[in-house]
SESEZA-511384 format. One record per residue: z, x, y of N, C-alpha, C, O in turn; chain. Coordinates in Angstrom, 1 decimal, decimal comma. Layout:
(rec (Z X Y) (Z X Y) (Z X Y) (Z X Y) A)
...
This chain:
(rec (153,1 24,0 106,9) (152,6 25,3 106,5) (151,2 25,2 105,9) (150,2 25,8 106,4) A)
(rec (151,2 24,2 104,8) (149,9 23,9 104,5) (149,0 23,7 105,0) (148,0 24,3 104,8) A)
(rec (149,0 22,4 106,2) (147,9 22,1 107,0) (147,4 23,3 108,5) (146,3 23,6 109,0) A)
(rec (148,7 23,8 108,6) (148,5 25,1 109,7) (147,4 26,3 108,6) (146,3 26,7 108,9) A)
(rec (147,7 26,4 108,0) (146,7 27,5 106,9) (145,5 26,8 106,9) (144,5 27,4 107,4) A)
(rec (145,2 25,5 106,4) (143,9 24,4 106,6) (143,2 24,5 107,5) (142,0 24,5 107,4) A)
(rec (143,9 24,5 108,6) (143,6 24,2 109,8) (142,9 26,2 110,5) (142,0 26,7 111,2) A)
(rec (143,4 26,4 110,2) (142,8 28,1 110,7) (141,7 28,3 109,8) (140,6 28,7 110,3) A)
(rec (142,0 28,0 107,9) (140,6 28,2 107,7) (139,3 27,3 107,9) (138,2 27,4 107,5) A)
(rec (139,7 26,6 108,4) (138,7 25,1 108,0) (138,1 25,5 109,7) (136,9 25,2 109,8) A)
(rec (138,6 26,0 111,1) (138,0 26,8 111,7) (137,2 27,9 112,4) (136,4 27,9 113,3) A)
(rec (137,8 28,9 111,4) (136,6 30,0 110,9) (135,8 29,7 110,5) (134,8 29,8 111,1) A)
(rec (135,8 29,0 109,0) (134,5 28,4 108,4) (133,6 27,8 109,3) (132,5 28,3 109,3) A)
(rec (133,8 26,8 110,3) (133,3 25,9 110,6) (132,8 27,1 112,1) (131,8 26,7 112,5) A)
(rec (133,1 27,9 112,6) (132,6 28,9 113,7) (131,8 29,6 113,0) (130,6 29,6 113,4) A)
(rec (132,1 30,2 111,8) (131,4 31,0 111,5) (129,9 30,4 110,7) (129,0 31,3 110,8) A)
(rec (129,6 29,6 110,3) (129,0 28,8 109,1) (128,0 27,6 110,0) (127,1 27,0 109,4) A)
(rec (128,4 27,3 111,7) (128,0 26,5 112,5) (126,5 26,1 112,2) (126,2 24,9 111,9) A)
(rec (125,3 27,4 112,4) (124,3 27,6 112,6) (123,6 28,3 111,3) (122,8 29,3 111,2) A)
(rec (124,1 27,6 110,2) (123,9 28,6 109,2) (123,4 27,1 108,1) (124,1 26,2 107,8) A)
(rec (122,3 27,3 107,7) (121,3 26,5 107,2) (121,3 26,4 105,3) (121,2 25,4 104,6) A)
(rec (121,5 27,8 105,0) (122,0 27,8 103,5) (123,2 27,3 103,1) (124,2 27,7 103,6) A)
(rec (123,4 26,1 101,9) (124,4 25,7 101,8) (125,2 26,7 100,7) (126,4 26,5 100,5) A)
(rec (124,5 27,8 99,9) (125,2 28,7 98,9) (125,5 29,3 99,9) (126,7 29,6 99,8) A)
(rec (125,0 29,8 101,2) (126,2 30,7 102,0) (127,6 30,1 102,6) (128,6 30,8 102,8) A)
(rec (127,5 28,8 102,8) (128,1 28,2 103,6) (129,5 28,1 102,4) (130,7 28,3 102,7) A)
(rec (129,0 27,7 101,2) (130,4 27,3 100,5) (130,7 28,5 100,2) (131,8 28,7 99,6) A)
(rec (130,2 29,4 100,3) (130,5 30,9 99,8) (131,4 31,7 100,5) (132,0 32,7 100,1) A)
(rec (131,5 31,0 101,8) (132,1 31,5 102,7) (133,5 32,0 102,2) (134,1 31,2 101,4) A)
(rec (134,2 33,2 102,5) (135,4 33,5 102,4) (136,9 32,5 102,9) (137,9 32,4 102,2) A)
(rec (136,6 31,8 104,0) (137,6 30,8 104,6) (137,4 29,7 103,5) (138,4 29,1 103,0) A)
(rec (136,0 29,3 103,1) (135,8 27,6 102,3) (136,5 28,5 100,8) (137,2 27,9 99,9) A)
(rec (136,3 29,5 100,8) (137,1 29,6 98,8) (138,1 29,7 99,4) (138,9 29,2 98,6) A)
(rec (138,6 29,9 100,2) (140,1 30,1 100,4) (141,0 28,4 100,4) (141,9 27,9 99,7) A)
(rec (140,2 27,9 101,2) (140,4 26,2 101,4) (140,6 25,8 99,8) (141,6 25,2 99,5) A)
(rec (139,7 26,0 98,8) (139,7 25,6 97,6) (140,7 25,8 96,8) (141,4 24,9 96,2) A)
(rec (140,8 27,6 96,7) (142,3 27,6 96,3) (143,8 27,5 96,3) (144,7 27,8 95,6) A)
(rec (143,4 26,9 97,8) (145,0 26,2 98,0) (145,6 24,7 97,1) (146,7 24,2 97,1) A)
(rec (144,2 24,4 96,3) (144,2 23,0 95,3) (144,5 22,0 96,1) (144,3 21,9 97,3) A)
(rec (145,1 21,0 95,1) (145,2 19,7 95,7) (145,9 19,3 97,2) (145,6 18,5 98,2) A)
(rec (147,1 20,5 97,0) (147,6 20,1 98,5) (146,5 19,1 99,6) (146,6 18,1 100,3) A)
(rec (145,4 20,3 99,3) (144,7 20,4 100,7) (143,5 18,9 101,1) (143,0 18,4 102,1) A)
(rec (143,6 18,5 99,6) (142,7 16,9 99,4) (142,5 15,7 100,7) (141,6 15,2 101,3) A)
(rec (144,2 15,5 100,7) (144,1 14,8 102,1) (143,5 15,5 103,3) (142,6 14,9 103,9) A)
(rec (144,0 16,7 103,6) (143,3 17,2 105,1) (141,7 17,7 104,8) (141,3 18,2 105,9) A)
(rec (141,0 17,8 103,9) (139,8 17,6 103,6) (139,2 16,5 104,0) (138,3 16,4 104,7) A)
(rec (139,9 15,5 103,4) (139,5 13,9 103,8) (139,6 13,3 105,0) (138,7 12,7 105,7) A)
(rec (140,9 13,7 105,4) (141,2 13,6 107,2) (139,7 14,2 108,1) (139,1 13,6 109,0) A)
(rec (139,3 15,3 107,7) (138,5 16,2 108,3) (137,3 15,7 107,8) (136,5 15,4 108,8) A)
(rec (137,0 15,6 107,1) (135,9 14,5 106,6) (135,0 13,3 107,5) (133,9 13,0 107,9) A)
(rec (136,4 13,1 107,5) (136,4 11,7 108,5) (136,5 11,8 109,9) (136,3 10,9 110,8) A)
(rec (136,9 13,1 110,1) (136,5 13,0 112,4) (135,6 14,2 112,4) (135,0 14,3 113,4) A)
(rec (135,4 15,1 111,5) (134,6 16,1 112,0) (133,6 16,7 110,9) (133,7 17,9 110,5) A)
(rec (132,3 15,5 110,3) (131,6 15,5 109,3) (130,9 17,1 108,9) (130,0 17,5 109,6) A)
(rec (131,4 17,9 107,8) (130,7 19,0 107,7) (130,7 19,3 105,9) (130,9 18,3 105,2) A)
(rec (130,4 20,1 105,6) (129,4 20,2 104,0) (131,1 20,1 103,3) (131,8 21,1 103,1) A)
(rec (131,5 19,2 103,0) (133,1 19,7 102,0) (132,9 19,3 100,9) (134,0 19,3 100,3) A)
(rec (131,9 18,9 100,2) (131,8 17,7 99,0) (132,3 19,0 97,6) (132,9 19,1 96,5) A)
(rec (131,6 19,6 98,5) (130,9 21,0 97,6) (132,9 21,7 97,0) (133,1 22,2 95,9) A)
(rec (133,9 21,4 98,2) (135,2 21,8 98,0) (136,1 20,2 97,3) (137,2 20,3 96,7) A)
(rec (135,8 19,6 97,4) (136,0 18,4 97,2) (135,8 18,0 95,1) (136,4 17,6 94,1) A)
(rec (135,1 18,3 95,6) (134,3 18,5 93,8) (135,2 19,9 92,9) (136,0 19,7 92,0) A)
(rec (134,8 20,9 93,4) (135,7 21,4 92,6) (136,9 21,6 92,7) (137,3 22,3 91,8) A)
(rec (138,0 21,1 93,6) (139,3 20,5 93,5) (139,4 19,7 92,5) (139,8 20,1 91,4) A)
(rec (138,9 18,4 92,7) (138,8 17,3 91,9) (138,6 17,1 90,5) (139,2 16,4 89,7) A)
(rec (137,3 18,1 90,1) (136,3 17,8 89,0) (135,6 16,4 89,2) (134,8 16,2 88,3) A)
(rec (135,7 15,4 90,1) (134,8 14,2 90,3) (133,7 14,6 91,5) (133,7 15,6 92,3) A)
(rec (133,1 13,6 91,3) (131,9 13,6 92,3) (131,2 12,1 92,5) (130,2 11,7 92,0) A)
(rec (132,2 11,4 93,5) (131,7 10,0 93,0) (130,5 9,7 94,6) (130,6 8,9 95,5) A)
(rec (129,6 10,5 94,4) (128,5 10,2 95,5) (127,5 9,6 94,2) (127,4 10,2 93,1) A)
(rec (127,1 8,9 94,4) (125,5 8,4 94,0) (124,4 9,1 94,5) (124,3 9,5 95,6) A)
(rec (123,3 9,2 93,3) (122,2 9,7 93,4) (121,5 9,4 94,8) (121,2 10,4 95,4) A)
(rec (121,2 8,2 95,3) (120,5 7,7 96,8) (121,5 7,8 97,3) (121,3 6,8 98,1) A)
(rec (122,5 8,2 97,6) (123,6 8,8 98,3) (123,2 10,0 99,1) (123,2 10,1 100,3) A)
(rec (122,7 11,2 98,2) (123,1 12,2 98,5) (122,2 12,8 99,8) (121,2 12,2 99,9) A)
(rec (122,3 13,9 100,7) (121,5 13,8 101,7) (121,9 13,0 103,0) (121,2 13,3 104,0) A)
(rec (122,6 12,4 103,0) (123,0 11,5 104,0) (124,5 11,5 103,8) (125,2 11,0 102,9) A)
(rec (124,8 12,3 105,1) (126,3 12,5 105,5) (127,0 11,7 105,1) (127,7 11,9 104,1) A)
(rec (127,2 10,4 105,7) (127,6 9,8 106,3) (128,0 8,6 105,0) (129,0 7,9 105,0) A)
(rec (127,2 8,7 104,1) (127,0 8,1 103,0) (127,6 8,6 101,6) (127,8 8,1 100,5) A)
(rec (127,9 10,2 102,0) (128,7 10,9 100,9) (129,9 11,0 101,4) (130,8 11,0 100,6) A)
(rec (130,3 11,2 102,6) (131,7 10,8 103,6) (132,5 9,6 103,1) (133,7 9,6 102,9) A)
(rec (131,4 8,6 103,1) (132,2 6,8 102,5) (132,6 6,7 100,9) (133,5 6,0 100,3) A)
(rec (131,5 8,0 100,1) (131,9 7,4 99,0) (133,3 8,3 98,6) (134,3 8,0 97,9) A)
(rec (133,2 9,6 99,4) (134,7 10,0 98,6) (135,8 9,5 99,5) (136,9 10,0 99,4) A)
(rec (135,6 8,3 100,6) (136,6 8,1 101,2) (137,4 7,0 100,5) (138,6 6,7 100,6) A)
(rec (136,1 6,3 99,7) (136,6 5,0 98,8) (136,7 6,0 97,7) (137,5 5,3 97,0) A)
(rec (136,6 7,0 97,0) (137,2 7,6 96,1) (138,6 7,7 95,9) (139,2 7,2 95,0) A)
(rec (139,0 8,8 97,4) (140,4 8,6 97,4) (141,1 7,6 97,8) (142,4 7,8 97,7) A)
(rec (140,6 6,6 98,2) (141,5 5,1 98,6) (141,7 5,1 97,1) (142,8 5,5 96,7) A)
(rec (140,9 4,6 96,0) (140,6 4,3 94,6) (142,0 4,8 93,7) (142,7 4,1 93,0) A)
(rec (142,2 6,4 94,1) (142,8 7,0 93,8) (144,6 7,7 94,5) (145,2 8,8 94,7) A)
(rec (144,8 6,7 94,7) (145,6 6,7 96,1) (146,2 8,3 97,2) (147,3 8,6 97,6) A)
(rec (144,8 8,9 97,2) (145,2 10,0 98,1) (144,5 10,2 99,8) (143,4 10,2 100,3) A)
(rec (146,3 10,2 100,1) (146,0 9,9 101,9) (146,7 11,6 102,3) (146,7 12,0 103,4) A)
């Protein structure tokens, strides 16, 4: 049930939000707060999605969490804030 709800909003967001340049609109989005307060459930399939289909989630990620373990020369580069919360949640053992 969880990931079917995830899964619908994490595709509106991502249709809707495609071509959209501001990142205060993008987390603002009605589907991304909704993702948020579904809480922790949703951590893994954040991270799953993280990891095959790289889009702005840090921003949901963080306030689930309260952590933020990207480094300063981290930030800006996808791909590099993708690795650090993926070793986050390894760290923290959430799959």
């Amino acid at each position: 049930m969880i990931e079917q709800a995830f899964r619908q909003l994490a595709d509106e967001w991502i249709a809707d939000t495609e071509f959209q340049s501001s990142m205060t609109r993008i987390t603002a989005h009605p589907s991304y707060r909704k993702i948020i307060s579904l809480g922790q459930e949703v951590l893994p399939l954040i991270l799953r999605e993280l990891g095959t289909r790289p889009r702005p989630w840090f921003s949901a990620l963080h306030e689930i969490t309260g952590h933020d373990p990207v480094q300063p020369h981290e930030r800006g580069d996808m791909a590099a804030m993708a690795a650090a919360w993926q070793r986050w949640a390894l760290a923290n053992s959430i799959r």
